[in-house]
N, CA, C and O atoms as CSV, one atom per row, in Angstrom:
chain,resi,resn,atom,element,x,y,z
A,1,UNK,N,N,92.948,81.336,63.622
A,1,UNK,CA,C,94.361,81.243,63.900
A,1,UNK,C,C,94.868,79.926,63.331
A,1,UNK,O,O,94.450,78.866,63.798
A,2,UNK,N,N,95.860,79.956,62.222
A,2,UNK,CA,C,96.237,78.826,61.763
A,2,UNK,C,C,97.248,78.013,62.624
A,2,UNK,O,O,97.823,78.784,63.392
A,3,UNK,N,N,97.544,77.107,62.724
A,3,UNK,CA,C,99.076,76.033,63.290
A,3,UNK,C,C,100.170,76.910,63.105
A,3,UNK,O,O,100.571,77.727,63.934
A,4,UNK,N,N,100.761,76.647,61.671
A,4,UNK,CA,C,101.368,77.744,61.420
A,4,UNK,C,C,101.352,78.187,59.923
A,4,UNK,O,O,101.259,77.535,58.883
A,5,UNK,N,N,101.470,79.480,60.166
A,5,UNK,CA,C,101.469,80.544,59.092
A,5,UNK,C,C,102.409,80.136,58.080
A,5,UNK,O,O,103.339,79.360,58.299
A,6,UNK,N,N,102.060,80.871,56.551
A,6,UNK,CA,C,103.044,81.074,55.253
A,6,UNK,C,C,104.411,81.398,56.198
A,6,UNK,O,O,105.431,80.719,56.080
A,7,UNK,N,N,104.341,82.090,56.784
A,7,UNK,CA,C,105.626,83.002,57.042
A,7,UNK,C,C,105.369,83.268,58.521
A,7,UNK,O,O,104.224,83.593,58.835
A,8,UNK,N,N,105.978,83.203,59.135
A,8,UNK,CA,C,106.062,82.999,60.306
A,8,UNK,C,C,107.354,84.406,60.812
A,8,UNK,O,O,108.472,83.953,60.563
A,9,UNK,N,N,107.434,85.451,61.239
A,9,UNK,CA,C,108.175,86.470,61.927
A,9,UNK,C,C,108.567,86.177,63.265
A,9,UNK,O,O,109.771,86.102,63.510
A,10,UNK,N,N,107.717,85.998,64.175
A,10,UNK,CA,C,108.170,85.518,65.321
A,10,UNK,C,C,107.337,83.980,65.672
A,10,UNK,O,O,106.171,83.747,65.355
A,11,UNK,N,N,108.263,83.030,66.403
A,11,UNK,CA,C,107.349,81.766,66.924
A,11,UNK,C,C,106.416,82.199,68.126
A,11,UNK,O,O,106.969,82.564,69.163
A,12,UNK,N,N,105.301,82.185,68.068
A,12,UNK,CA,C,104.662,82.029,68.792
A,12,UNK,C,C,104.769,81.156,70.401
A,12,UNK,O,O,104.599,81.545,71.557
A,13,UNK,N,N,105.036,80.172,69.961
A,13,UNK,CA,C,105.906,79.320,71.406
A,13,UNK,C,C,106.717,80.063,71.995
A,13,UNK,O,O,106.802,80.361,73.186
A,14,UNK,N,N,107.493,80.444,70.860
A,14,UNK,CA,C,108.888,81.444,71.867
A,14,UNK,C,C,108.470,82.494,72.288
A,14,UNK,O,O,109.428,82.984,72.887
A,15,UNK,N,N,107.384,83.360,72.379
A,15,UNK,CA,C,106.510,84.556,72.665
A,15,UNK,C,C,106.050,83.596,74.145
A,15,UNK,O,O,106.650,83.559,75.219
A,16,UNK,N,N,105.304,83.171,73.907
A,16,UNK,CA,C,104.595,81.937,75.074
A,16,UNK,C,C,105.951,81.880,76.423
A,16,UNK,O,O,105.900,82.484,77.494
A,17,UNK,N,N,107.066,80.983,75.946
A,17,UNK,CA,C,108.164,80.602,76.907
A,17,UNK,C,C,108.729,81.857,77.150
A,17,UNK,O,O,109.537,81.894,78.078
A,18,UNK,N,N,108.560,82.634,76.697
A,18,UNK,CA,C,109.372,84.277,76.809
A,18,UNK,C,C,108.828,84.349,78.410
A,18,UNK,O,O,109.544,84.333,79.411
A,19,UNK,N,N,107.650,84.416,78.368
A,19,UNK,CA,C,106.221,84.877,79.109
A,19,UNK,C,C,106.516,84.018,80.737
A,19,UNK,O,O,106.151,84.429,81.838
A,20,UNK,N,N,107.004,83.201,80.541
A,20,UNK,CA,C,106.500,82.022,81.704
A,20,UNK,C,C,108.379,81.685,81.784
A,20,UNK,O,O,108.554,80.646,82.421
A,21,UNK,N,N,109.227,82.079,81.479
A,21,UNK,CA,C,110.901,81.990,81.756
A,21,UNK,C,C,111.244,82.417,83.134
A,21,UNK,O,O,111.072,83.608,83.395
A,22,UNK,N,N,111.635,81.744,83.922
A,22,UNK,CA,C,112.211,82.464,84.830
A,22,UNK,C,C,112.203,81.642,86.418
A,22,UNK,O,O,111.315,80.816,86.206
A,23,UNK,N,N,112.415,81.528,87.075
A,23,UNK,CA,C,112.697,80.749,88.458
A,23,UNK,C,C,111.233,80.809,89.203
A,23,UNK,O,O,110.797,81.853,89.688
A,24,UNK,N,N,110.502,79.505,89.233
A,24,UNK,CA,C,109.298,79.228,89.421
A,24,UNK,C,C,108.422,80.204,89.079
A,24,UNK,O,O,107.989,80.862,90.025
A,25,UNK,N,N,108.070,80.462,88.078
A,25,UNK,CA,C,107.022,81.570,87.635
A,25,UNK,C,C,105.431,80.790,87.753
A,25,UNK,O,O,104.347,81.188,88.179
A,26,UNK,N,N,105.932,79.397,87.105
A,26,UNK,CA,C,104.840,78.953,87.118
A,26,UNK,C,C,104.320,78.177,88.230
A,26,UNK,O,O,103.146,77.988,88.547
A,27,UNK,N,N,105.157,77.850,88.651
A,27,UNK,CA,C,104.759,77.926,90.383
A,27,UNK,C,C,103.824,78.780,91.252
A,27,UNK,O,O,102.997,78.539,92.131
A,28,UNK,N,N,104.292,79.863,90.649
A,28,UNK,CA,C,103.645,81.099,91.517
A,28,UNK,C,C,102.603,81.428,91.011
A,28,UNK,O,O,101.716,82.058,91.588
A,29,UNK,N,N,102.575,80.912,89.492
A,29,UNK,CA,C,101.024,80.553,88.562
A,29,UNK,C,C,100.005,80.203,89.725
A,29,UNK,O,O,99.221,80.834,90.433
A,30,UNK,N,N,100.459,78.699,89.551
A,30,UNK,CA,C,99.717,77.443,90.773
A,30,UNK,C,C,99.052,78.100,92.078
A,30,UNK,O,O,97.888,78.231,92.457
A,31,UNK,N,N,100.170,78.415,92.540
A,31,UNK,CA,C,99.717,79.296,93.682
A,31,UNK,C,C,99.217,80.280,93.963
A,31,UNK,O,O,98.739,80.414,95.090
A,32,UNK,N,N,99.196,80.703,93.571
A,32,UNK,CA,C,98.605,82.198,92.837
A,32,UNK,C,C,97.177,82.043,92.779
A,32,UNK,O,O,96.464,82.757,93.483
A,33,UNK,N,N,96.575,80.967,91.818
A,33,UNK,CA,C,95.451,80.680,91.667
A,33,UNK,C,C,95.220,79.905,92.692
A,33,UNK,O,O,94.202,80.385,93.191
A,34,UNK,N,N,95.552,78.964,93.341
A,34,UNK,CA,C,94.782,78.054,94.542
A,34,UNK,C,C,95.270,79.027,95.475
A,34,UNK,O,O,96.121,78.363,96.067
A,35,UNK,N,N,95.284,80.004,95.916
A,35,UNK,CA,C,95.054,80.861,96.904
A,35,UNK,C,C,95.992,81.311,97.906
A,35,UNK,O,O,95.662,81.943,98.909
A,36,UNK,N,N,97.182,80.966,97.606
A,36,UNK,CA,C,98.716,81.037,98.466
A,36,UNK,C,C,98.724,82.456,97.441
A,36,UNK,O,O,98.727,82.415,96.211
A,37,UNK,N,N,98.725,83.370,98.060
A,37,UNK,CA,C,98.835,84.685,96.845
A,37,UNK,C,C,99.592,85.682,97.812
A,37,UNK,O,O,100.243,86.662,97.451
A,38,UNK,N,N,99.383,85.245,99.125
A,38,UNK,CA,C,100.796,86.504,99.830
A,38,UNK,C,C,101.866,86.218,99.994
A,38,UNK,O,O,102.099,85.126,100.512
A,39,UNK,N,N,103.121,87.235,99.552
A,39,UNK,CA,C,104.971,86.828,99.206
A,39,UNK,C,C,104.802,85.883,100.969
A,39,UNK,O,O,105.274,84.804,101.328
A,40,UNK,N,N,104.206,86.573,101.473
A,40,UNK,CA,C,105.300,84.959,102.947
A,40,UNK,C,C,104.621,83.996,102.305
A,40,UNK,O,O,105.326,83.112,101.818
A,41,UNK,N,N,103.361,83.897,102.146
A,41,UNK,CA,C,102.862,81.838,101.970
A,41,UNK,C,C,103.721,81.594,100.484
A,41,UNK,O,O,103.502,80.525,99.913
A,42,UNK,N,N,104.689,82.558,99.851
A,42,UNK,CA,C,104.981,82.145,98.253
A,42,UNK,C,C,106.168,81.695,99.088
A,42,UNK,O,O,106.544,80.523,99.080
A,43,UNK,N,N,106.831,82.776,99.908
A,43,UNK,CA,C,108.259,82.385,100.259
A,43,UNK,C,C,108.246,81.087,100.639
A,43,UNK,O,O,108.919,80.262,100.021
A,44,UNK,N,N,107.415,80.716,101.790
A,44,UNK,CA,C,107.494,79.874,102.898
A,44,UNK,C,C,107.567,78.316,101.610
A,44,UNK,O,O,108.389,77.456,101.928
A,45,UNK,N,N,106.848,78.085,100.457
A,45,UNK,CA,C,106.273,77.330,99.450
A,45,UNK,C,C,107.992,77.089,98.850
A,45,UNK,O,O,108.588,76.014,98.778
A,46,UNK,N,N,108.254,77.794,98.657
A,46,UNK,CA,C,109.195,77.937,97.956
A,46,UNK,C,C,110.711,78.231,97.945
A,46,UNK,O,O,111.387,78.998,97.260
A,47,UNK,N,N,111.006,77.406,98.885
A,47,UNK,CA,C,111.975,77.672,99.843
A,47,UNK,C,C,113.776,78.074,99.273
A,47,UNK,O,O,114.638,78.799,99.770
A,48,UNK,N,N,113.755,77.246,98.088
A,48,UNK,CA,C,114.967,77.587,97.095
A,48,UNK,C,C,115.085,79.032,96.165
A,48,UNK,O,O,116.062,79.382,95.503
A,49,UNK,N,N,113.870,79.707,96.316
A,49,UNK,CA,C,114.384,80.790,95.643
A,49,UNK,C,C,113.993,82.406,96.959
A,49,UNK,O,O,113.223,82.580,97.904
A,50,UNK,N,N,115.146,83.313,96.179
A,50,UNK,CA,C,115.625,84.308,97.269
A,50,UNK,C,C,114.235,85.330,97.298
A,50,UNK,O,O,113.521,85.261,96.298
A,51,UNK,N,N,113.855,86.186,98.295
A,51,UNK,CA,C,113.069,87.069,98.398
A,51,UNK,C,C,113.393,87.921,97.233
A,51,UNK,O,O,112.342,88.179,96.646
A,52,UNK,N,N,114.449,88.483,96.638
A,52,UNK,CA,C,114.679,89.338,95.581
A,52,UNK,C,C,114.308,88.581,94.409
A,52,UNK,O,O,113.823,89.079,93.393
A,53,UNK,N,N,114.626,87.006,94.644
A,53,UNK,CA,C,114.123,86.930,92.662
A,53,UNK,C,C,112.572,86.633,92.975
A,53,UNK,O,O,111.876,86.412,91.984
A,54,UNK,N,N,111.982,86.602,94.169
A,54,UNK,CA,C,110.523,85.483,94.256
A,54,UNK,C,C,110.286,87.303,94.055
A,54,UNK,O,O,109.180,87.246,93.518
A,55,UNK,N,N,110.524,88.450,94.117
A,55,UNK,CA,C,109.893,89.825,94.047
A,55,UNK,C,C,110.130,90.134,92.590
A,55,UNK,O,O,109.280,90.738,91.936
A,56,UNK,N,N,111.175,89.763,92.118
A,56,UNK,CA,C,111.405,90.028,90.666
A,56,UNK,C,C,110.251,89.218,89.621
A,56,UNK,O,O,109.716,89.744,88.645
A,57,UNK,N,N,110.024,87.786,90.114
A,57,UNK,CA,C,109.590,87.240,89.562
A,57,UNK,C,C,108.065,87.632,89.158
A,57,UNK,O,O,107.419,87.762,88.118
A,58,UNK,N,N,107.851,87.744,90.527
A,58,UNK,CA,C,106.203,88.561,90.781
A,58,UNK,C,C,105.766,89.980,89.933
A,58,UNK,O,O,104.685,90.360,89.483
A,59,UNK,N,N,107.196,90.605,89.936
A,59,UNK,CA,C,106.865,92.082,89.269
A,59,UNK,C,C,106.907,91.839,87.711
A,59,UNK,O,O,106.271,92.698,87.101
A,60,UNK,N,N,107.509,90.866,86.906
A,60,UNK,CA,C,107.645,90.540,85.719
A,60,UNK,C,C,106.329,89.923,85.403
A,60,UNK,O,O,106.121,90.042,84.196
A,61,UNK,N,N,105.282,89.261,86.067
A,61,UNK,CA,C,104.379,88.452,85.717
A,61,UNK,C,C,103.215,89.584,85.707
A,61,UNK,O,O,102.263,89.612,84.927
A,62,UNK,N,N,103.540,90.639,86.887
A,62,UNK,CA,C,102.329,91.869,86.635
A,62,UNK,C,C,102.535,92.531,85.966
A,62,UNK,O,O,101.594,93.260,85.650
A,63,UNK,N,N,103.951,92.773,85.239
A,63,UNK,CA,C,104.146,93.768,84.037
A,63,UNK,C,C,103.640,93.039,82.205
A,63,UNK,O,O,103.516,93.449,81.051
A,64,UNK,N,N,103.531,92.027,82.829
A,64,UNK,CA,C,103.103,91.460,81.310
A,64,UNK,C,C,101.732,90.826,81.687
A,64,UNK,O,O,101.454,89.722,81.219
A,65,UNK,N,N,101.032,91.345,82.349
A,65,UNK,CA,C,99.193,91.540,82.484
A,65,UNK,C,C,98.782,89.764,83.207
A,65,UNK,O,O,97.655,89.301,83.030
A,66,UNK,N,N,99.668,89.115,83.842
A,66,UNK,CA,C,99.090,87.595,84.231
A,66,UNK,C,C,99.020,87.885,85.456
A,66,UNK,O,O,98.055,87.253,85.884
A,67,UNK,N,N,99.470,88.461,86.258
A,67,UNK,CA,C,98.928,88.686,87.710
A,67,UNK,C,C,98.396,90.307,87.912
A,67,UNK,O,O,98.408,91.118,86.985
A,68,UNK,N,N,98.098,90.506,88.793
A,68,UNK,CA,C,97.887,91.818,89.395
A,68,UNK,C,C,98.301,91.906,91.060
A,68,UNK,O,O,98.078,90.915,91.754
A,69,UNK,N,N,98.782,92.870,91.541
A,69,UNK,CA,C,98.861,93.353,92.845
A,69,UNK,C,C,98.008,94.253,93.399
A,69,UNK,O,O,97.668,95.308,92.864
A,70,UNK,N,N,97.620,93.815,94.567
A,70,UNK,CA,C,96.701,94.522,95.330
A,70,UNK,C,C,96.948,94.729,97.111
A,70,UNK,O,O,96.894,93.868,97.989
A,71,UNK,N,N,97.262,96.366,97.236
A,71,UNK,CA,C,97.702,96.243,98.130
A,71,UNK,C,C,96.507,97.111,99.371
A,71,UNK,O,O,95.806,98.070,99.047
A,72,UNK,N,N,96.524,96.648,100.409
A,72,UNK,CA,C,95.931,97.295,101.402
A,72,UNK,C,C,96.396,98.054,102.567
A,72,UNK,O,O,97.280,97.720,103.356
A,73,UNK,N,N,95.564,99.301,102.571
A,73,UNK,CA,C,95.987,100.095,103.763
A,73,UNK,C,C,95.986,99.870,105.446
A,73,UNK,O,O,95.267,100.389,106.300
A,74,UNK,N,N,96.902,99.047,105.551
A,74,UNK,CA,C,96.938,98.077,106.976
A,74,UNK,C,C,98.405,98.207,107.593
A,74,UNK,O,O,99.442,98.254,106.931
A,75,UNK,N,N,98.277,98.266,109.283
A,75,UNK,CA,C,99.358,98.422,109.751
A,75,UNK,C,C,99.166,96.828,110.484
A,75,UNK,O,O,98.225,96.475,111.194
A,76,UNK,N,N,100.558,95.878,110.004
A,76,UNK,CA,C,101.106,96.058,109.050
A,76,UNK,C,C,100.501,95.973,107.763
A,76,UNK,O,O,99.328,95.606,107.695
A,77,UNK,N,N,101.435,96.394,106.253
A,77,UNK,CA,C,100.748,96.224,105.616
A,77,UNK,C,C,100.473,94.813,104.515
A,77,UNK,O,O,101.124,93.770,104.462
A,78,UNK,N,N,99.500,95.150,103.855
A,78,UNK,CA,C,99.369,93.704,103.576
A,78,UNK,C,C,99.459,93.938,102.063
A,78,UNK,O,O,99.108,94.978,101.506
A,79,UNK,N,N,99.999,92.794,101.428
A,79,UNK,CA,C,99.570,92.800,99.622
A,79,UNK,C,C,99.300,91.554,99.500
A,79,UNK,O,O,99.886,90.738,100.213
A,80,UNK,N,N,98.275,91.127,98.491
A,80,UNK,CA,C,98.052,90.019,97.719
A,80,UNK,C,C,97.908,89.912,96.098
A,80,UNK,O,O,97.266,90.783,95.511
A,81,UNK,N,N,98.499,88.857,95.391
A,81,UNK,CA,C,98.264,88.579,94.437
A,81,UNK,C,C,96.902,87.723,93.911
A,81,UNK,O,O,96.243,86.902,94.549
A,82,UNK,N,N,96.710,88.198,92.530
A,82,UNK,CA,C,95.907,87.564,91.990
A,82,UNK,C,C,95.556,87.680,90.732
A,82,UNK,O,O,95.379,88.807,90.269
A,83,UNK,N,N,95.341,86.198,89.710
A,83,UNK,CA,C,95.384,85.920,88.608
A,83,UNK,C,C,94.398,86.880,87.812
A,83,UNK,O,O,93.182,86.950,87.991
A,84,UNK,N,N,95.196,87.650,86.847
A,84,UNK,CA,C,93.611,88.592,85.952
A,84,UNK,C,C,93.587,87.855,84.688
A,84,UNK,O,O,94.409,87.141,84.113
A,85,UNK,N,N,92.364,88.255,84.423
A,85,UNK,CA,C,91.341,87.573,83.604
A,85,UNK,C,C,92.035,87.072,81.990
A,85,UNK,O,O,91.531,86.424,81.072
A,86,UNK,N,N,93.448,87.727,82.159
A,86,UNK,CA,C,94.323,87.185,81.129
A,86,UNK,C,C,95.104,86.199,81.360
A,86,UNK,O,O,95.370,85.339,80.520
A,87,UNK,N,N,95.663,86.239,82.828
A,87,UNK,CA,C,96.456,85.053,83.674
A,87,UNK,C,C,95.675,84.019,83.528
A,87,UNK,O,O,96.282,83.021,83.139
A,88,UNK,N,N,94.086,83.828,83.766
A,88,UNK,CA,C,93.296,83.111,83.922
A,88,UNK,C,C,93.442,82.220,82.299
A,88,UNK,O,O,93.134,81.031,82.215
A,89,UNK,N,N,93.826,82.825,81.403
A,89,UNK,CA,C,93.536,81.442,80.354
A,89,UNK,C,C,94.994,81.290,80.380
A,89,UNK,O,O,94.969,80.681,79.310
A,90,UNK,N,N,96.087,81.308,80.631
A,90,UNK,CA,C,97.255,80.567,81.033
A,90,UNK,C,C,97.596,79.241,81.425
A,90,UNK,O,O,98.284,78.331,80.965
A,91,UNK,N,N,96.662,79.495,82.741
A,91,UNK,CA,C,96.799,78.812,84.004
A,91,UNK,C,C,96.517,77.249,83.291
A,91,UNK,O,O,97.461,76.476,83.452
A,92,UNK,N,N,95.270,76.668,82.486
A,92,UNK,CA,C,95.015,75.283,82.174
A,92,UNK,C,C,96.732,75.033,81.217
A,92,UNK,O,O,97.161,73.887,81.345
A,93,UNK,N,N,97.416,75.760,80.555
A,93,UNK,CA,C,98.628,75.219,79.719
A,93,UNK,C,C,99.529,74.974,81.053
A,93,UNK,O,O,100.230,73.962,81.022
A,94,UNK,N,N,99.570,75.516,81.836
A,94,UNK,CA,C,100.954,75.845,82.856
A,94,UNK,C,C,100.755,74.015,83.755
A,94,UNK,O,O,101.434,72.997,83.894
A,95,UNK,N,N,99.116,74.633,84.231
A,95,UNK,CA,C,98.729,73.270,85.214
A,95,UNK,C,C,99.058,71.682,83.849
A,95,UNK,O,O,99.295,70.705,84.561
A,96,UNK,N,N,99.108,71.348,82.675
A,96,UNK,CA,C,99.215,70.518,81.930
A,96,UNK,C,C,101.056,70.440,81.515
A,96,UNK,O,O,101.714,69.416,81.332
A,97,UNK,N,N,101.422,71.535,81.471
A,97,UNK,CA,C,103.377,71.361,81.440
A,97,UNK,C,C,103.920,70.847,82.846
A,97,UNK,O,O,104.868,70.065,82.916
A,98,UNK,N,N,103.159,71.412,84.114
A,98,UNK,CA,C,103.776,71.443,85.226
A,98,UNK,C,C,103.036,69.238,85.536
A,98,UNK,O,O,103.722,68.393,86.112
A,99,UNK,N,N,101.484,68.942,84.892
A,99,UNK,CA,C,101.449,67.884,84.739
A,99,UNK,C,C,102.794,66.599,84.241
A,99,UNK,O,O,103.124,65.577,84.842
A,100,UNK,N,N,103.437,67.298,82.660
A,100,UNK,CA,C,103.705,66.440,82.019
A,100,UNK,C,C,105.102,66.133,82.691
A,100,UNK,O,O,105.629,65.026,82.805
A,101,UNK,N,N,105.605,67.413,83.129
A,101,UNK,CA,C,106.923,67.636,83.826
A,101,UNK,C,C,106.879,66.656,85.260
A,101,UNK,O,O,108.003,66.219,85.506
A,102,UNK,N,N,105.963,66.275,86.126
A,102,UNK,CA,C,106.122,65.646,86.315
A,102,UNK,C,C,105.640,64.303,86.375
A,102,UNK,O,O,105.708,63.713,87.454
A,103,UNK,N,N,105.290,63.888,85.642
A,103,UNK,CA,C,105.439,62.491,84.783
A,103,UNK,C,C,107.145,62.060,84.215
A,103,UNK,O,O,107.666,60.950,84.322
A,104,UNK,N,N,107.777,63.332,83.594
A,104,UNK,CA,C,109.298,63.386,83.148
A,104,UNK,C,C,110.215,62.630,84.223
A,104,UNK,O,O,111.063,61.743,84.121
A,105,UNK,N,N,109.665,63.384,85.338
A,105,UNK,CA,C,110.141,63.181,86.679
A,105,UNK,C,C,110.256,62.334,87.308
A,105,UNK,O,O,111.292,62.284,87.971
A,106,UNK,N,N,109.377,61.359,87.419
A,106,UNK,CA,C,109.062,59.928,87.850
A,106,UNK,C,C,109.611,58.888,86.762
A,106,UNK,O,O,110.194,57.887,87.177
A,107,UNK,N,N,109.418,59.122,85.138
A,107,UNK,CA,C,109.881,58.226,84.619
A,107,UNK,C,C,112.003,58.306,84.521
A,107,UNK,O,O,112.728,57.417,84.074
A,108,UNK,N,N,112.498,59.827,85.175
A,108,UNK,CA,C,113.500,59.595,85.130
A,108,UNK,C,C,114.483,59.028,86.352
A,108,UNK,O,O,115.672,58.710,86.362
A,109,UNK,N,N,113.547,59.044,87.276
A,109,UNK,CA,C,113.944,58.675,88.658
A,109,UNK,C,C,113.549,57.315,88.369
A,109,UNK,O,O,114.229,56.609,89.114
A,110,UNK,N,N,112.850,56.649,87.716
A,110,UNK,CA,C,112.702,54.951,87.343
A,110,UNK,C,C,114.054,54.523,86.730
A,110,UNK,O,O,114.531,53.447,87.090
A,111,UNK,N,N,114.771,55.371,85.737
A,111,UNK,CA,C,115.691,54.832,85.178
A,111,UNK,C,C,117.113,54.779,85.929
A,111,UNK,O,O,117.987,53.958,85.652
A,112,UNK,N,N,117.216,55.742,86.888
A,112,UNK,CA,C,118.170,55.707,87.907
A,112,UNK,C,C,118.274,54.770,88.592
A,112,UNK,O,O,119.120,54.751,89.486
């Protein structure tokens, strides 16, 4: 895989940010993988965004193969998420943006 190609059709980055767009996705990355994987411990985490987009968000990340849902036959019932084996090589870029981001964070609250 070269840097970049003669010719380039689509950016690759923009394929990438396509993927991970959207109101804490990568949040729910994080969590997801360290083990907060049921919608209450996502809700409860995540307190600024609504049950409809934290469900939207979730169903967009299993339709493009980075999470999976798994639900069990329990009264009540129960579902959990969890990272598949494609989510899994994600996760080190997300944990290093969500790093640099906040570093951004601290050096802009210094200048204030």
């Amino acid at each position: 895989m070269e840097e970049i190609g003669s010719i380039e059709y689509q950016c690759p980055s923009d394929v990438f940010l396509q993927i991970i767009k959207g109101k804490c996705k990568t949040t729910l990355i994080v969590l997801i993988k360290k083990g907060r994987n049921r919608f209450g411990e996502m809700r409860r985490t995540l307190p600024t965004i609504s049950e409809r987009m934290l469900s939207r968000q979730l169903d967009e990340l299993e339709k493009d193969g980075i999470i999976r849902r798994e639900s069990f036959p329990e009264v009540p019932p129960r579902v959990e998420y969890y990272l598949t084996p494609y989510g899994e090589t994600i996760y080190p870029v997300i944990r290093e943006m969500r790093r640099w981001g906040h570093i951004h964070l601290e050096k802009q609250q210094s200048i204030q």
